[in-house]
C-alpha positions in Angstrom: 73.8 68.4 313.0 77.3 67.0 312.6 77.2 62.9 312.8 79.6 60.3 312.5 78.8 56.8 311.1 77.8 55.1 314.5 80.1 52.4 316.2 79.9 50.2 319.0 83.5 51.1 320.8 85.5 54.1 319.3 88.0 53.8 316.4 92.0 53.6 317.4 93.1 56.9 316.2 95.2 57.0 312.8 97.7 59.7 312.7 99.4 61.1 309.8 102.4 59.0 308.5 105.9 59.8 309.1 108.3 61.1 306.1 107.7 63.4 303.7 104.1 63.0 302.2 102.3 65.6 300.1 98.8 66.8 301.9 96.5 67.0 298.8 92.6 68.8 299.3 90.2 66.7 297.4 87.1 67.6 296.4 83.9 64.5 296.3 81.1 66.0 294.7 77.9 65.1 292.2 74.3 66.2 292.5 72.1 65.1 295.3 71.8 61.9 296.4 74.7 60.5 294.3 76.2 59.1 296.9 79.0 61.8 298.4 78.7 60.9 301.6 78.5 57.3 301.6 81.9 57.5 299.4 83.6 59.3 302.0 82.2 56.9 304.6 83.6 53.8 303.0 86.9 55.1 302.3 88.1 57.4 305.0 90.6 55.9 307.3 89.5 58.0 310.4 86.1 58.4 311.6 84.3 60.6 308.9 82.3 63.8 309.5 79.2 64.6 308.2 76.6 67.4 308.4 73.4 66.1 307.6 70.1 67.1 308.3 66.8 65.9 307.9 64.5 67.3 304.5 61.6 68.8 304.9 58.8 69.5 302.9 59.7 73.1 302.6 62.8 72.2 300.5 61.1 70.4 298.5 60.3 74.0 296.3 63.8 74.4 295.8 65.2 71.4 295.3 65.2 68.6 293.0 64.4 65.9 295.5 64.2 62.6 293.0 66.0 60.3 295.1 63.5 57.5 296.5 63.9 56.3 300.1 66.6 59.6 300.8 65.5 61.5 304.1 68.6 63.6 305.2 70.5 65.6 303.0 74.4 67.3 303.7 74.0 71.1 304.6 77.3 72.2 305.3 80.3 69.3 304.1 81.4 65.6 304.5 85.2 64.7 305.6 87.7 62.2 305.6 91.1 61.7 305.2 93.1 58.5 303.1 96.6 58.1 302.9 97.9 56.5 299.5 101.7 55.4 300.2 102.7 54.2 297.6 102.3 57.5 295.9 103.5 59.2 299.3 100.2 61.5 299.6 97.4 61.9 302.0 94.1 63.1 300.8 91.9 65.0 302.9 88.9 64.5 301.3 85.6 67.2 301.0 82.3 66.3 300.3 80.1 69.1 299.4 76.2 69.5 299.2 74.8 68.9 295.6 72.0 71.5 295.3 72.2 74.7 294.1 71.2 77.2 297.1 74.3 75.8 298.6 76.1 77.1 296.2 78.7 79.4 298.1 79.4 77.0 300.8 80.5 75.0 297.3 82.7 78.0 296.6 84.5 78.4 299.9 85.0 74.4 300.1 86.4 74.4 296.9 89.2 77.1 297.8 92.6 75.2 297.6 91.3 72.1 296.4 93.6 70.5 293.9 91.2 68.2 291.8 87.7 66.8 292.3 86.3 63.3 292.1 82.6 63.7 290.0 79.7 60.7 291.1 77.4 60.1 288.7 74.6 58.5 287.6 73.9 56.9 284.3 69.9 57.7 285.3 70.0 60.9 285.9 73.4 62.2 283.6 71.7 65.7 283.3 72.3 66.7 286.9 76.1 66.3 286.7 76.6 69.5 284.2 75.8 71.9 286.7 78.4 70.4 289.2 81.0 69.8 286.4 80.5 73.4 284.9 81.2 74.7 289.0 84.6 72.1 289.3 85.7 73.5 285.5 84.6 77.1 286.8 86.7 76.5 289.7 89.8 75.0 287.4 90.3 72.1 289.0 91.1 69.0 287.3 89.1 66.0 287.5 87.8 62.2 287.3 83.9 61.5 286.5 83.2 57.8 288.2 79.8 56.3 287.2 78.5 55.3 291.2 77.0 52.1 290.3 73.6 51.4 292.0 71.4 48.4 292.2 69.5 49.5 289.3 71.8 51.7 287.4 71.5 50.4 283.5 75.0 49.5 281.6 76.1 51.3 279.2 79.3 52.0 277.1 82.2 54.2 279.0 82.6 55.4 275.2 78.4 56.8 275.0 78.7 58.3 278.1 81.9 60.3 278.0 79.9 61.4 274.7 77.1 62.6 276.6 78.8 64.1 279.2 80.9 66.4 276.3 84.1 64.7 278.2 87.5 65.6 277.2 89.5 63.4 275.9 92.2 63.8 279.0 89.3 63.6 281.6 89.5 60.0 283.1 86.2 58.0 282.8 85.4 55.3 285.7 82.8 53.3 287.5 82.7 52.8 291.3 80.6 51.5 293.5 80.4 53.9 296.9 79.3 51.8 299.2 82.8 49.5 297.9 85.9 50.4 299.3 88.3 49.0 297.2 85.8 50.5 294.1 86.2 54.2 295.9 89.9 53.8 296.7 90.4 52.4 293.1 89.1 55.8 291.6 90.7 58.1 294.1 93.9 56.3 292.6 93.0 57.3 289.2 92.2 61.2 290.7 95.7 61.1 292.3 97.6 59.8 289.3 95.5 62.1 287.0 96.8 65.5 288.9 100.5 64.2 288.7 100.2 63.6 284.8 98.3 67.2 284.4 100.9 68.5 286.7 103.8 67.1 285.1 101.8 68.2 281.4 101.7 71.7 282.9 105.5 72.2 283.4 106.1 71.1 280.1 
């Protein structure tokens, strides 16, 4: 089922800016339940689109379903689009599913993505390898952003850039998802990331 987040009179469109802007493919991905959807959501500056569905028992043998209070899940992709003009680029963000059988609709989302923006959770760090060892697979660059939940423990940027084997060039940030000045904040650091990488590449 495709959804939009539900509003009481429709959105006034937002068109693309004029000038000369660089259209960048984005990739918003973590494990399930991280929160790639609600990021999306917060953030996009049209009216997001999301393909969610509602879980069933029967998924429940093949996938991790830990998330408490989490009934739908993304089948297919989330989208949204932000334009950042002070660095003259729009974003067209992609949300993709987090489990594993969904693995190929990862692959052809990922086709002509230029970097990736990793959620994760401090609870749960095991379940971000699989996703970061598809982004590195895929050789996009990248920012991990701890999503902050209600109950997510502190801990040092420094332990859990060691836990996460991090390179040192790999940016490390929290955000908040449901925040949109949080989300915009480390789509920032994403966009800024892929220039230095870029401009480290040419070198």
């Amino acid at each position: 089922m495709v959804s939009s987040p539900p509003s009481s009179s429709p959105p006034s469109p937002v068109y693309l800016p004029d000038g000369d802007f660089d259209l960048v493919k984005i990739l918003i991905v973590g494990p399930f339940g991280i929160g790639k959807t609600t990021a999306i959501e917060t953030v996009s500056e049209i009216r997001s689109l999301h393909t969610e569905e509602p879980m069933t028992q029967a998924a429940a043998s093949v996938d991790d379903l830990v998330v408490d209070g989490k009934n739908t899940t993304t089948v297919a992709l989330d989208f949204g689009r932000l334009t950042l003009p002070g660095a003259r680029i729009v974003l067209y963000l992609f949300g993709t599913p987090g489990q594993e059988r969904f693995r190929v609709i990862w692959e052809d989302i990922a086709q002509g993505a230029l970097g990736a923006l990793v959620l994760v959770d401090t609870r749960r760090l095991g379940a971000s390898f699989e996703v970061m060892d598809l982004v590195e697979e895929a050789g996009l660059d990248y920012v991990v952003a701890l999503n902050q939940f209600p109950d997510t423990p502190e801990h040092e940027l420094d332990l859990v850039r060691k836990r996460l084997d991090l390179e040192e060039h790999t940016p490390l940030v929290t955000c908040d998802a449901r925040d949109r000045t949080s989300v915009l904040n480390a789509l920032r650091t994403l966009a800024d990331h892929l220039v230095s990488r870029a401009g480290a590449d040419l070198s």
